[in-house]
BALOBA-1460 file (C-alpha; in Angstrom, 3 decimals):
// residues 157
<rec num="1" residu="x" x="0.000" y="0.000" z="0.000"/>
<rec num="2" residu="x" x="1.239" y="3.283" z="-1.082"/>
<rec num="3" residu="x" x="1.556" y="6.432" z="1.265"/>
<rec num="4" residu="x" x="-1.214" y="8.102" z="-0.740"/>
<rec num="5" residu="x" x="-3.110" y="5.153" z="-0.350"/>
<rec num="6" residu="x" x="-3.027" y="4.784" z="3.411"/>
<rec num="7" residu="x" x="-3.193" y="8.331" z="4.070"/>
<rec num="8" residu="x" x="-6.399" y="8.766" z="2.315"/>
<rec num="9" residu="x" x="-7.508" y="5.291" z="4.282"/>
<rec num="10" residu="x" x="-6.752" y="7.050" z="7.255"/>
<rec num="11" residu="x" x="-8.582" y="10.336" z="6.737"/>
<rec num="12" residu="x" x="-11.556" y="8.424" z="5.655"/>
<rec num="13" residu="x" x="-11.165" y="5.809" z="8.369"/>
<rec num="14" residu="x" x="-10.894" y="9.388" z="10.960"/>
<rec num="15" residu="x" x="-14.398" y="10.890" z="9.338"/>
<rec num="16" residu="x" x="-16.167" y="7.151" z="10.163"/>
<rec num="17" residu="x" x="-15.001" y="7.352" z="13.828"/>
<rec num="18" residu="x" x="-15.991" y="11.000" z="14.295"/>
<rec num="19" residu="x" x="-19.487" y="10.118" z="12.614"/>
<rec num="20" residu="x" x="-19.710" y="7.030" z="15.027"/>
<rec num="21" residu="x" x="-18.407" y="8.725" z="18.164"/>
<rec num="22" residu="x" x="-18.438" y="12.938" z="18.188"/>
<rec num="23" residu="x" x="-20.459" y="14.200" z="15.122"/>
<rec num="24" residu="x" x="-23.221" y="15.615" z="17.016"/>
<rec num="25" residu="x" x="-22.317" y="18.408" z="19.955"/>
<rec num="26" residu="x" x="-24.390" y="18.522" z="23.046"/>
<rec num="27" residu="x" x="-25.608" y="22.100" z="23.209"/>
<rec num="28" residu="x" x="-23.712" y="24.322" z="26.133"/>
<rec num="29" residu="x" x="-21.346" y="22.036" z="26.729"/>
<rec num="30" residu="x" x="-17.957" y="20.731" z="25.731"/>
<rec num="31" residu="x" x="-18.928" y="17.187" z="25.198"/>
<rec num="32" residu="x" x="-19.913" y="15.293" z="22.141"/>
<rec num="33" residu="x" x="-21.581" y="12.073" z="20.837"/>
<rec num="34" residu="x" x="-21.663" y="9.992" z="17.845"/>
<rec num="35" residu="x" x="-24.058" y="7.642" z="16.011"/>
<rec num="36" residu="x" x="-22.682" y="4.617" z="18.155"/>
<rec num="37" residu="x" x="-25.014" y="5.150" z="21.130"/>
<rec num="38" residu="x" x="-27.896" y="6.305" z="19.199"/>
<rec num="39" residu="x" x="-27.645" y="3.027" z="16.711"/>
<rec num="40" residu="x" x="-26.819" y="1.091" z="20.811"/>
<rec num="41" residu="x" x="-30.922" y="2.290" z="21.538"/>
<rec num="42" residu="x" x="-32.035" y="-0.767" z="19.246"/>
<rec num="43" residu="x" x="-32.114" y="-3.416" z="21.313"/>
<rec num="44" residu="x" x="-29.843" y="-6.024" z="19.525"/>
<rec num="45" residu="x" x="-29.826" y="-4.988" z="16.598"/>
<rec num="46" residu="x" x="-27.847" y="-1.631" z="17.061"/>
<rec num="47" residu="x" x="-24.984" y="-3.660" z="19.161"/>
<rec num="48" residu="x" x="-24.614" y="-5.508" z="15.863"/>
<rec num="49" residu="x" x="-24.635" y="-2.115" z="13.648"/>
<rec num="50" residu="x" x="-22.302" y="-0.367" z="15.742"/>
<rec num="51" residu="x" x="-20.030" y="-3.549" z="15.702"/>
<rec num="52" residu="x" x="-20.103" y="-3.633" z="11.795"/>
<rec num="53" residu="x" x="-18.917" y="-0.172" z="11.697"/>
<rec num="54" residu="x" x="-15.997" y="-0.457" z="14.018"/>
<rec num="55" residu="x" x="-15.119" y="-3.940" z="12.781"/>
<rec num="56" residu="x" x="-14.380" y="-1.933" z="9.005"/>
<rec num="57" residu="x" x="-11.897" y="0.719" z="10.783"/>
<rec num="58" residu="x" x="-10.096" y="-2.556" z="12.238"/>
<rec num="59" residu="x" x="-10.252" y="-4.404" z="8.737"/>
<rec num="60" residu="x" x="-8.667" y="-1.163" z="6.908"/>
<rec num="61" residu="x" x="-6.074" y="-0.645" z="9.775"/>
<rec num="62" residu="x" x="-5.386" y="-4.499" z="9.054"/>
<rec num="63" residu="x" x="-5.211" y="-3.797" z="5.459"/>
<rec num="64" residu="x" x="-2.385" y="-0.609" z="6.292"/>
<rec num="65" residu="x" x="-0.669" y="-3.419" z="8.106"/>
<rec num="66" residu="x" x="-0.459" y="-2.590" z="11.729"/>
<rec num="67" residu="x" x="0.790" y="-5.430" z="14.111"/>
<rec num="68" residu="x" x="-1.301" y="-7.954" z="15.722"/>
<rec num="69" residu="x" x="-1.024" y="-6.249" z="19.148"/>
<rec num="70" residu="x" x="-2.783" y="-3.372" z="17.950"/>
<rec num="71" residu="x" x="-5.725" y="-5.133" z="16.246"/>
<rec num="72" residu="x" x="-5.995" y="-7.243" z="19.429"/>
<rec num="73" residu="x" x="-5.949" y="-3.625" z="21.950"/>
<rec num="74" residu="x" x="-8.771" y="-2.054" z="19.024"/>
<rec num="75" residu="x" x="-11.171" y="-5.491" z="18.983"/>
<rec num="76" residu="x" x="-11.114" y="-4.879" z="22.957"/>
<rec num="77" residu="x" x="-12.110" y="-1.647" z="22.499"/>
<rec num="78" residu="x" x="-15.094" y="-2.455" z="20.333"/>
<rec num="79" residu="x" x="-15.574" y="-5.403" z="22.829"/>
<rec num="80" residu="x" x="-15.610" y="-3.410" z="25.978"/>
<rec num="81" residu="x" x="-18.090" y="-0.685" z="23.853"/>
<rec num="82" residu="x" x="-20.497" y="-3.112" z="22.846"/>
<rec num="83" residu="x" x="-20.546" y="-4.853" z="26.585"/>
<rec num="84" residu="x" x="-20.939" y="-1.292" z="28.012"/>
<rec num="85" residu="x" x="-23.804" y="-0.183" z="25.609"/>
<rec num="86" residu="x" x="-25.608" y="-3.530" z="26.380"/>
<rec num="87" residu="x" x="-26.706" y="-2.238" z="29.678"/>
<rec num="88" residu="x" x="-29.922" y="-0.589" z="29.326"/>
<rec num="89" residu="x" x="-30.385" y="3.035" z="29.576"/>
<rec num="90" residu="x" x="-27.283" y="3.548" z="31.828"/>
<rec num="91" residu="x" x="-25.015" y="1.598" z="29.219"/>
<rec num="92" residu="x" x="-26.266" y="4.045" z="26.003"/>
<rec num="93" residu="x" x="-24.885" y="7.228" z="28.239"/>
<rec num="94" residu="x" x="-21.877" y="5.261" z="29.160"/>
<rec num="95" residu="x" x="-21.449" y="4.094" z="25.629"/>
<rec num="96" residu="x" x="-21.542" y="7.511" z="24.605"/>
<rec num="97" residu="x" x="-18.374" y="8.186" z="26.971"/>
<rec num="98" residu="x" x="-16.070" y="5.126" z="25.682"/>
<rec num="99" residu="x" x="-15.874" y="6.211" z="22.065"/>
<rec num="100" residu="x" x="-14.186" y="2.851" z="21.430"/>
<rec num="101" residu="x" x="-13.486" y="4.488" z="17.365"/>
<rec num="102" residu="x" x="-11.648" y="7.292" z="18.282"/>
<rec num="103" residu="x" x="-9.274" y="5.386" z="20.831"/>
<rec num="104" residu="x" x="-9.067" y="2.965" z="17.635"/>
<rec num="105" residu="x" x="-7.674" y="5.501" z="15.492"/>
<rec num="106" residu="x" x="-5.714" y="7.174" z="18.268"/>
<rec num="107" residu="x" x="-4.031" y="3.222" z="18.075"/>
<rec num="108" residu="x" x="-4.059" y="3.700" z="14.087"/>
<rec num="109" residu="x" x="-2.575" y="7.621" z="14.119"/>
<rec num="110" residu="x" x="0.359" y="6.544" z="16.988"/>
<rec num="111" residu="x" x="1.339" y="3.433" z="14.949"/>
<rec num="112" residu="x" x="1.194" y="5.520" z="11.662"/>
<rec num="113" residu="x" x="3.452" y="8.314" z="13.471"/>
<rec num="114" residu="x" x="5.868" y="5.860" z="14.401"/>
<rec num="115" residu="x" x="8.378" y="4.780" z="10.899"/>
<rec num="116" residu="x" x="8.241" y="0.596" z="11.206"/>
<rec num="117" residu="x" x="8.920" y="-1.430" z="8.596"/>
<rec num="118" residu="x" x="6.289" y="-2.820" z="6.146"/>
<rec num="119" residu="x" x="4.544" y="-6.051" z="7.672"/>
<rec num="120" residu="x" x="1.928" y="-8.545" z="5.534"/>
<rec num="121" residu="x" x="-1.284" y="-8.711" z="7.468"/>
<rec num="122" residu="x" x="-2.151" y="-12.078" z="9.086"/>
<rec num="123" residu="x" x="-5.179" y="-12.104" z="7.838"/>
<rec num="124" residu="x" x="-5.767" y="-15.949" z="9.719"/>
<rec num="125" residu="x" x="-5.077" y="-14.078" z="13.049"/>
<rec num="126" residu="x" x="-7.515" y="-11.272" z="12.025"/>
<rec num="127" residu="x" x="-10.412" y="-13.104" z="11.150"/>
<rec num="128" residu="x" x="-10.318" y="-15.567" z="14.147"/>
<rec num="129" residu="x" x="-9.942" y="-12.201" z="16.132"/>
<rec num="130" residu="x" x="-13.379" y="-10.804" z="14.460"/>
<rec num="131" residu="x" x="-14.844" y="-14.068" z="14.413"/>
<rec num="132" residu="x" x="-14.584" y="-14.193" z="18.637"/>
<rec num="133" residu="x" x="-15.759" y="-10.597" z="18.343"/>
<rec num="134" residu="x" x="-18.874" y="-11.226" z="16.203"/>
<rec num="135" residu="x" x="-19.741" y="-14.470" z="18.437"/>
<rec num="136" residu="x" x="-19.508" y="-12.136" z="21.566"/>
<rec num="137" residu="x" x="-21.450" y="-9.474" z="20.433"/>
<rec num="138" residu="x" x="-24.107" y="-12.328" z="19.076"/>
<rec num="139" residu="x" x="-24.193" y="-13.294" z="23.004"/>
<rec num="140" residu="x" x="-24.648" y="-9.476" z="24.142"/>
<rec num="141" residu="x" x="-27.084" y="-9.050" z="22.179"/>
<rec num="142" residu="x" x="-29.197" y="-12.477" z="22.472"/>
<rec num="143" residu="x" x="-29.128" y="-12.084" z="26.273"/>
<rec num="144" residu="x" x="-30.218" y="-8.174" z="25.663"/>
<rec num="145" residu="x" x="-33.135" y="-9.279" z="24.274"/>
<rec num="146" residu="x" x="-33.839" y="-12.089" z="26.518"/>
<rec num="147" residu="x" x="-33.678" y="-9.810" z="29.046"/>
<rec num="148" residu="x" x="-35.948" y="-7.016" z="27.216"/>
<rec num="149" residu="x" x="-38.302" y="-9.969" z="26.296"/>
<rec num="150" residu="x" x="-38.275" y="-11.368" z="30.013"/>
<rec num="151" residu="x" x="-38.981" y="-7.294" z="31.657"/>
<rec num="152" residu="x" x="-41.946" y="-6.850" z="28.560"/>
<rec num="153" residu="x" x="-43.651" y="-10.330" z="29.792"/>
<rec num="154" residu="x" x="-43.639" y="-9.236" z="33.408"/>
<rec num="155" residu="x" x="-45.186" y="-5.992" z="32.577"/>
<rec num="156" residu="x" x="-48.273" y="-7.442" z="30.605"/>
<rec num="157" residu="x" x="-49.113" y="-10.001" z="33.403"/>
C-alpha cells in the first residue's frame, strides 16, 4: 500500500469514527456524541450495527498493516463498547463516553506516526480475532433481548 493510499484510508477511516463517536455536539457544553449510542438504543440490533462499523476501521487498519497487538488492543475496544452499551439506559450514556473508534484511530494515528517497517497482514489471526468478536457481540445481544423480552412479559401479566 502506497503512502497516498493509506493516508487517504486514514482520513476516511478518521471521518467514520468522528461520525460514530463525536459528530453531534451537546448544546452548552464541551462534550460530544456519535451515532454509536444512538444506533446502541435498538435493542440487539444496534450492538450488531455499531459492531459492523468499528469492525471496518479494524479491517482497513489491518489492510495498512499494523501489528497484531494493535488489532488485538482495538477489537477490545469495540468489545468493551459493545458490553458497556448492552446495559440498558445507563449503558447508552456510558457508551456515549467510551468512544471505542476514536481510541481505535488514536491506536491507528500513533502506529502511523511511528516509521516501522512494512509487515503482511495475518489475515488468519484477524479473522479468528473478528470471528470471537462477532460471536460475543451475538451473546450481548441475544441475552439483551432475553432480558428485554423477560422485563416486557412481566409488565403485561
Amino acid at each position: 500500500m502506497t503512502h497516498n493510499s493509506k493516508m487517504s484510508t486514514l482520513k476516511r477511516l478518521r471521518r467514520l469514527s468522528h461520525l460514530l463517536d463525536n459528530a453531534i455536539p451537546i448544546p452548552g457544553t464541551p462534550w460530544r456524541f456519535g451515532l454509536d449510542p444512538v444506533l446502541g438504543l435498538l435493542p440487539g440490533a444496534g450492538d450488531f450495527l455499531g459492531t459492523a462499523f468499528s469492525t471496518y476501521i479494524v479491517l482497513e487498519a489491518a489492510r495498512i498493516g499494523i501489528p497484531r497487538s494493535l488489532l488485538g488492543q482495538m477489537v477490545i475496544n469495540i468489545l468493551l463498547d459493545t458490553v458497556i452499551g448492552s446495559v440498558p439506559v445507563v449503558g447508552d450514556i456510558a457508551d456515549a463516553t467510551w468512544k471505542a473508534n476514536a481510541k481505535n484511530i488514536e491506536l491507528l494515528e500513533t502506529y502511523w506516526d511511528s516509521p516501522q517497517p512494512e509487515k503482511q497482514t495475518d489475515w488468519f489471526f484477524l479473522v479468528w480475532l473478528l470471528l470471537g468478536l462477532f460471536i460475543a457481540v451475538t451473546i450481548i445481544a441475544t441475552l439483551s433481548l432475553l432480558v428485554i423480552k423477560g422485563f416486557l412479559a412481566v409488565i403485561n401479566r
